[in-house]
N, CA and C atoms as an extended XYZ file, in Angstrom:
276
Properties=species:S:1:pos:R:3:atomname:S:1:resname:S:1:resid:I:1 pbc="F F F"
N       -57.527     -180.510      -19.521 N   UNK     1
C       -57.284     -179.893      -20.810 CA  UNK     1
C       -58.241     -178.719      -20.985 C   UNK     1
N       -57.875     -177.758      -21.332 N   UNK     2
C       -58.280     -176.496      -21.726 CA  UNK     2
C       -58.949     -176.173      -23.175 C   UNK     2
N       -60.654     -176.173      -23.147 N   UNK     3
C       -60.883     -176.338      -24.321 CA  UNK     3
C       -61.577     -174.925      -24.328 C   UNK     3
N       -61.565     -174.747      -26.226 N   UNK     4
C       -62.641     -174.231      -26.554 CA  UNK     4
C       -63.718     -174.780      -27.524 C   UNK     4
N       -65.050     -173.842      -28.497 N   UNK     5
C       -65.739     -174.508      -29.075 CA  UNK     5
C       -66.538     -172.689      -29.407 C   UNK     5
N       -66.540     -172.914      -30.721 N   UNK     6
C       -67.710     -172.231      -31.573 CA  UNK     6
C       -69.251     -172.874      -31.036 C   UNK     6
N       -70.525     -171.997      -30.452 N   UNK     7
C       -71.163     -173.406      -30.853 CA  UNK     7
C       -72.844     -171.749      -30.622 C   UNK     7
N       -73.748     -172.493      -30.969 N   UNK     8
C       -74.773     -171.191      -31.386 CA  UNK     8
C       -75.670     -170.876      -29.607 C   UNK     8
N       -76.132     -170.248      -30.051 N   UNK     9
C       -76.930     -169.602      -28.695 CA  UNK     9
C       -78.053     -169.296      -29.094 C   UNK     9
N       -79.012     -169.439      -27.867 N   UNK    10
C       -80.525     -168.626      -28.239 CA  UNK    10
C       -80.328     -167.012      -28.140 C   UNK    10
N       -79.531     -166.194      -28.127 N   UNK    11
C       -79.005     -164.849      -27.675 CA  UNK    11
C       -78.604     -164.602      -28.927 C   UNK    11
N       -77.667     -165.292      -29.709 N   UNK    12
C       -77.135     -164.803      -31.221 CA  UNK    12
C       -77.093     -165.279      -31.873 C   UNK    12
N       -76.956     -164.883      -33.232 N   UNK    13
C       -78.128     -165.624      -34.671 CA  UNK    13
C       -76.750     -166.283      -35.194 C   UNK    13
N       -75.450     -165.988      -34.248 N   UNK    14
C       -74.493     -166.990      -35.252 CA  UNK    14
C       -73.762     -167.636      -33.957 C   UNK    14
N       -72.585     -168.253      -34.771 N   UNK    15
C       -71.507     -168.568      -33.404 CA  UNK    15
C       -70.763     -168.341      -32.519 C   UNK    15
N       -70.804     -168.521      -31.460 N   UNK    16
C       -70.250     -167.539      -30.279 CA  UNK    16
C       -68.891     -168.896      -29.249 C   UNK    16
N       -68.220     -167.901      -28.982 N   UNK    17
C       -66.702     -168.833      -28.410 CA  UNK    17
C       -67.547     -169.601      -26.620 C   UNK    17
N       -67.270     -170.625      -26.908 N   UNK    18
C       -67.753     -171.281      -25.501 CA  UNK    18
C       -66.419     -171.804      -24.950 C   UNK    18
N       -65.999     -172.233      -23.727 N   UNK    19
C       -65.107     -172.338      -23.332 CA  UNK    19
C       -65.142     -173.374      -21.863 C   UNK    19
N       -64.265     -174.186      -21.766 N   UNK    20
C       -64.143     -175.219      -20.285 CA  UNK    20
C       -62.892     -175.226      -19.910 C   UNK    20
N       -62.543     -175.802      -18.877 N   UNK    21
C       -61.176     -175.922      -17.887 CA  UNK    21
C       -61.162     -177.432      -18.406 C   UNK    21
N       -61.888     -178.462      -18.264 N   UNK    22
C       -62.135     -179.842      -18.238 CA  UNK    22
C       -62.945     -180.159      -18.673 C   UNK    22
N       -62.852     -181.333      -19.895 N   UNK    23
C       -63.972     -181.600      -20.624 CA  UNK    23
C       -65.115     -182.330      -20.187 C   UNK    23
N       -64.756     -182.575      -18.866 N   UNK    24
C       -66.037     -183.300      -18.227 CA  UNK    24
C       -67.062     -182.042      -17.583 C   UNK    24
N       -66.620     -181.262      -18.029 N   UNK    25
C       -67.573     -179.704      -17.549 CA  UNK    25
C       -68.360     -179.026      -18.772 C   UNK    25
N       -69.361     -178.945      -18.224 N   UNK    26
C       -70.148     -177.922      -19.744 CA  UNK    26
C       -69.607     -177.043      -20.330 C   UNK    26
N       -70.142     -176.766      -21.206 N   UNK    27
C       -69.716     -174.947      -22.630 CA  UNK    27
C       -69.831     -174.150      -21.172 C   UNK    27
N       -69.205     -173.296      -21.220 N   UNK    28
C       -69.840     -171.478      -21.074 CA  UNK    28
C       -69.308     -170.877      -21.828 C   UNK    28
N       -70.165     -169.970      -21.690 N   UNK    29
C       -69.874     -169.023      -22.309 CA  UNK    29
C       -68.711     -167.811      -22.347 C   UNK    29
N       -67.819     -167.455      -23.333 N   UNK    30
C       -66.933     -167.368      -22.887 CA  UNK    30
C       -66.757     -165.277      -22.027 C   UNK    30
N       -67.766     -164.806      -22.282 N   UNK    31
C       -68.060     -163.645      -21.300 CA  UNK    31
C       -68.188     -164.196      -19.650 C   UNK    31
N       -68.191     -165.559      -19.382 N   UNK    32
C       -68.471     -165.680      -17.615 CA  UNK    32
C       -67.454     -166.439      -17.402 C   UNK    32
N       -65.938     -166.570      -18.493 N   UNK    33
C       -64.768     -166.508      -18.149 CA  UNK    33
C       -63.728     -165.563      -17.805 C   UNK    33
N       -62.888     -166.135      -16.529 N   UNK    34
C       -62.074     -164.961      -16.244 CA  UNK    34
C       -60.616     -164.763      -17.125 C   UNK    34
N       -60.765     -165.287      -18.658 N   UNK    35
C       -60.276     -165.653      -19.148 CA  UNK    35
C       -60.810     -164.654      -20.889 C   UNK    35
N       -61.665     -164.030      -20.589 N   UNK    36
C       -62.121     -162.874      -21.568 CA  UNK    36
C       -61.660     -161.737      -21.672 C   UNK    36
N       -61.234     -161.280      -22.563 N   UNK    37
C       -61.168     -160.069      -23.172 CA  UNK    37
C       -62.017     -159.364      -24.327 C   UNK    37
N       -61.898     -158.263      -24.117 N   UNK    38
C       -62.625     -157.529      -24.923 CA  UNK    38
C       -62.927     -157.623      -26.326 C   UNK    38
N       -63.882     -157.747      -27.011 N   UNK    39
C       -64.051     -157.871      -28.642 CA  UNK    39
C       -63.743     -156.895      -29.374 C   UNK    39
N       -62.852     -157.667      -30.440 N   UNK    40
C       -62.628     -156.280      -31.366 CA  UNK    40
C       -63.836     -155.846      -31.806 C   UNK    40
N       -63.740     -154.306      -32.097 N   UNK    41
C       -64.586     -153.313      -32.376 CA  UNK    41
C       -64.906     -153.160      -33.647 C   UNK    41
N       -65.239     -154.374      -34.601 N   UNK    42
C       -65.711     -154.248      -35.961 CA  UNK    42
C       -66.794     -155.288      -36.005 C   UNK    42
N       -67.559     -154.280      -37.000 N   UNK    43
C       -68.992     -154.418      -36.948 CA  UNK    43
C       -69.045     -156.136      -38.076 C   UNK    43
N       -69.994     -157.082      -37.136 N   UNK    44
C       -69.932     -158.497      -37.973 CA  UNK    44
C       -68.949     -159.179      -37.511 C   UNK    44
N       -67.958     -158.878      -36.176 N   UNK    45
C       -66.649     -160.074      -36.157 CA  UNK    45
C       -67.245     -160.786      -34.961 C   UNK    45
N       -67.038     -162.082      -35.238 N   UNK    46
C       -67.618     -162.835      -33.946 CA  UNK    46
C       -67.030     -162.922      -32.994 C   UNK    46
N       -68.436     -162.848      -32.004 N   UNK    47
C       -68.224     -162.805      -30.551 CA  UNK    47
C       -67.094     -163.557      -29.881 C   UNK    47
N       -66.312     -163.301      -29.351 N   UNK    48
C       -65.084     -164.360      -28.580 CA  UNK    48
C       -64.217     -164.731      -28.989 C   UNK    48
N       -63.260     -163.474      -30.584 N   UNK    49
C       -62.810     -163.777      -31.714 CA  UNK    49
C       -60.975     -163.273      -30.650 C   UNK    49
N       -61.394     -162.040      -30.201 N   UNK    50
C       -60.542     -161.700      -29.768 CA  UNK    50
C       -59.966     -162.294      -28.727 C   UNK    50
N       -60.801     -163.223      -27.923 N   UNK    51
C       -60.454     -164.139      -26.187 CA  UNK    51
C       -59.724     -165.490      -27.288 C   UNK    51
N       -60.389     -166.326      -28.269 N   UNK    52
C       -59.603     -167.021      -28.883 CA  UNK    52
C       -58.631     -167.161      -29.142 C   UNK    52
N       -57.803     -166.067      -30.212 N   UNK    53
C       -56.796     -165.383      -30.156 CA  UNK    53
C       -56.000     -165.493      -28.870 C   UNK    53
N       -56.494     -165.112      -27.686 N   UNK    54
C       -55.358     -165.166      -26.635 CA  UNK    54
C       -55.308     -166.163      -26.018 C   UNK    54
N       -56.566     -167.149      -26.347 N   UNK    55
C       -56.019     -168.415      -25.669 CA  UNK    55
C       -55.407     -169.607      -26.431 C   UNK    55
N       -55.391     -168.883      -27.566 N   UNK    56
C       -54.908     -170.481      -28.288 CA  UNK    56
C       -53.395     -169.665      -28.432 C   UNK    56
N       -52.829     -168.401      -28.257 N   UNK    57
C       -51.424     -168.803      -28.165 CA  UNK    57
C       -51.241     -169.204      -26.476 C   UNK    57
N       -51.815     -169.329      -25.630 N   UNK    58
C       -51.768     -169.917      -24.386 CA  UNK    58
C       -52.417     -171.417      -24.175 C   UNK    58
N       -52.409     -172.320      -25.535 N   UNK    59
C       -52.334     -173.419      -25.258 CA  UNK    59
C       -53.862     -174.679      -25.436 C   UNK    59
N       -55.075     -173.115      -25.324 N   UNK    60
C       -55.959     -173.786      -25.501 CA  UNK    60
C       -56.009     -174.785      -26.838 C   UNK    60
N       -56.806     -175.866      -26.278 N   UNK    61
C       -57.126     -176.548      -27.770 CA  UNK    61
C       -58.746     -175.872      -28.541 C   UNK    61
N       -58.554     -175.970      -29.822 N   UNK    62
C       -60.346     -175.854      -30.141 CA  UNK    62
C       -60.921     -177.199      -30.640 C   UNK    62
N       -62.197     -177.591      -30.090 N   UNK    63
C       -62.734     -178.605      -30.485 CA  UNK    63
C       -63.633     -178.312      -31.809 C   UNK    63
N       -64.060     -178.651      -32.971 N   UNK    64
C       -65.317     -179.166      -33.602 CA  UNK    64
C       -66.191     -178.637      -33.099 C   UNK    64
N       -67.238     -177.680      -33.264 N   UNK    65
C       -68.449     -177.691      -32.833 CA  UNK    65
C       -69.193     -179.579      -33.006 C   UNK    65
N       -69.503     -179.656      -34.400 N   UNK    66
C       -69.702     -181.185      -34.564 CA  UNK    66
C       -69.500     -182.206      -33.460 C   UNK    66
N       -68.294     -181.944      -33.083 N   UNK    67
C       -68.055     -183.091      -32.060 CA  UNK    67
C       -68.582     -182.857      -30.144 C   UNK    67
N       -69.636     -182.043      -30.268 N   UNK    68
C       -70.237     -181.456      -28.927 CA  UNK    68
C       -71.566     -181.771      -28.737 C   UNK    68
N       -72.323     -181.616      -28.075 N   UNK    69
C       -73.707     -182.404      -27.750 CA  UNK    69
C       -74.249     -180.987      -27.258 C   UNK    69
N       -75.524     -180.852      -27.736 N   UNK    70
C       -76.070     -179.616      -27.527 CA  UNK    70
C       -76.313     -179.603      -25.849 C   UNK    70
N       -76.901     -180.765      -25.177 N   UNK    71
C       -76.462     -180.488      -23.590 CA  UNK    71
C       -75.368     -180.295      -22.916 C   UNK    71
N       -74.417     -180.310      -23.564 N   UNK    72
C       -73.180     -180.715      -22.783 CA  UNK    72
C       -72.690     -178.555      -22.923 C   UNK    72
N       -73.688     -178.118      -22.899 N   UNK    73
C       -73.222     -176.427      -22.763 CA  UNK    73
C       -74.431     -175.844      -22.069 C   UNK    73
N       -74.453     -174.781      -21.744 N   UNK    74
C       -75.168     -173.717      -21.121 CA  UNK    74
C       -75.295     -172.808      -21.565 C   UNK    74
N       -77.285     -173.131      -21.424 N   UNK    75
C       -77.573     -171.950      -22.436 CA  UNK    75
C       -77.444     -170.884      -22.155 C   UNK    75
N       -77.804     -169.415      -22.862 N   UNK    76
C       -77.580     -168.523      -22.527 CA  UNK    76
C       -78.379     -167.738      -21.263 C   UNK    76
N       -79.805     -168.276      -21.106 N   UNK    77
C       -80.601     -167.960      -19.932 CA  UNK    77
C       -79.466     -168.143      -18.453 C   UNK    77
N       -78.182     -169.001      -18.710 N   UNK    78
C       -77.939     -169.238      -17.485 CA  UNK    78
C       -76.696     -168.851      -17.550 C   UNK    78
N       -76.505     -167.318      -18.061 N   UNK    79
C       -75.368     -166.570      -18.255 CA  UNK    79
C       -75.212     -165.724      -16.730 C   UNK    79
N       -73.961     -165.312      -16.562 N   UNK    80
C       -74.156     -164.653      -15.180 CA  UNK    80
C       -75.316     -163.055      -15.325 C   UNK    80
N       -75.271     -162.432      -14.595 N   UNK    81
C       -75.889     -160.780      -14.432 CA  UNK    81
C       -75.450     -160.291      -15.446 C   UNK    81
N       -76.000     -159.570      -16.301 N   UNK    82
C       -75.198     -158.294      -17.332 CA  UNK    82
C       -74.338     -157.172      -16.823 C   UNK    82
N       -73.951     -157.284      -15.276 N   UNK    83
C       -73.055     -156.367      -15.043 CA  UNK    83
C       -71.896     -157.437      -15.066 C   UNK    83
N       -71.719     -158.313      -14.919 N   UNK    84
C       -70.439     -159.079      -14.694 CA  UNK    84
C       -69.943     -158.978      -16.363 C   UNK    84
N       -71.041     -158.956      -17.582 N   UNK    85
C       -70.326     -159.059      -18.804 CA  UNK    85
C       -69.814     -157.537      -19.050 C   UNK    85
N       -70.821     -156.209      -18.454 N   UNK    86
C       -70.094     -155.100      -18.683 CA  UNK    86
C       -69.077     -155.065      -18.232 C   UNK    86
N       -68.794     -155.350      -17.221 N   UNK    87
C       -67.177     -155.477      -16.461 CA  UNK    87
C       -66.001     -155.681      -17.782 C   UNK    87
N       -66.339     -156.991      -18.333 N   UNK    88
C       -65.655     -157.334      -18.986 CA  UNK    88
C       -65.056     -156.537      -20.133 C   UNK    88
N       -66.194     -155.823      -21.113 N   UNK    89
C       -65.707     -154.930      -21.963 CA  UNK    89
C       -65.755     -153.398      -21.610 C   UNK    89
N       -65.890     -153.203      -20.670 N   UNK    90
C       -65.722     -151.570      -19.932 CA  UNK    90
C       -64.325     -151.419      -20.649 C   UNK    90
N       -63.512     -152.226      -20.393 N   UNK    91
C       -61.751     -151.772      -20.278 CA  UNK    91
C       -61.389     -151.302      -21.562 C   UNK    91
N       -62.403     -151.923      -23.115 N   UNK    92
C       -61.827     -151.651      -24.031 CA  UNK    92
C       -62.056     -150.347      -24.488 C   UNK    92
């Protein structure tokens, strides 16, 4: 099952889209999915508003932050390189 999850980061002061293939797998983040797209371009909209959007008409479910365990994700120290996230929004 294909999840997602709002859930906070040491990187940003609010909530950011985390994302798994299988729930027996940790959060990531959803920039070190190949499954991201670009954020809309207004100032204050949260991070991973726009990848949401395309995955929940493709089926994803969203979980509860509440219902997640702060280990059961990855923090942001163990995000890929910052060129793999420029990649990501270059296109927009």
């Amino acid at each position: 099952m294909r999840e997602m999850c709002w859930l906070s980061s040491k990187r940003h002061q609010f909530l950011v889209l985390h994302l798994r293939e299988h729930s027996n797998e940790p959060w990531k983040i959803y920039t070190d999915s190949a499954h991201a797209v670009a954020d809309h371009r207004v100032p204050g909209a949260s991070k991973g508003f726009a990848t949401f959007q395309k995955l929940r008409q493709h089926g994803w479910t969203l979980i509860a932050s509440k219902q997640t365990k702060p280990s059961n994700y990855l923090e942001t120290s163990q995000f890929r390189n910052s060129q793999t996230n420029n990649k990501i929004f270059s296109s927009y």
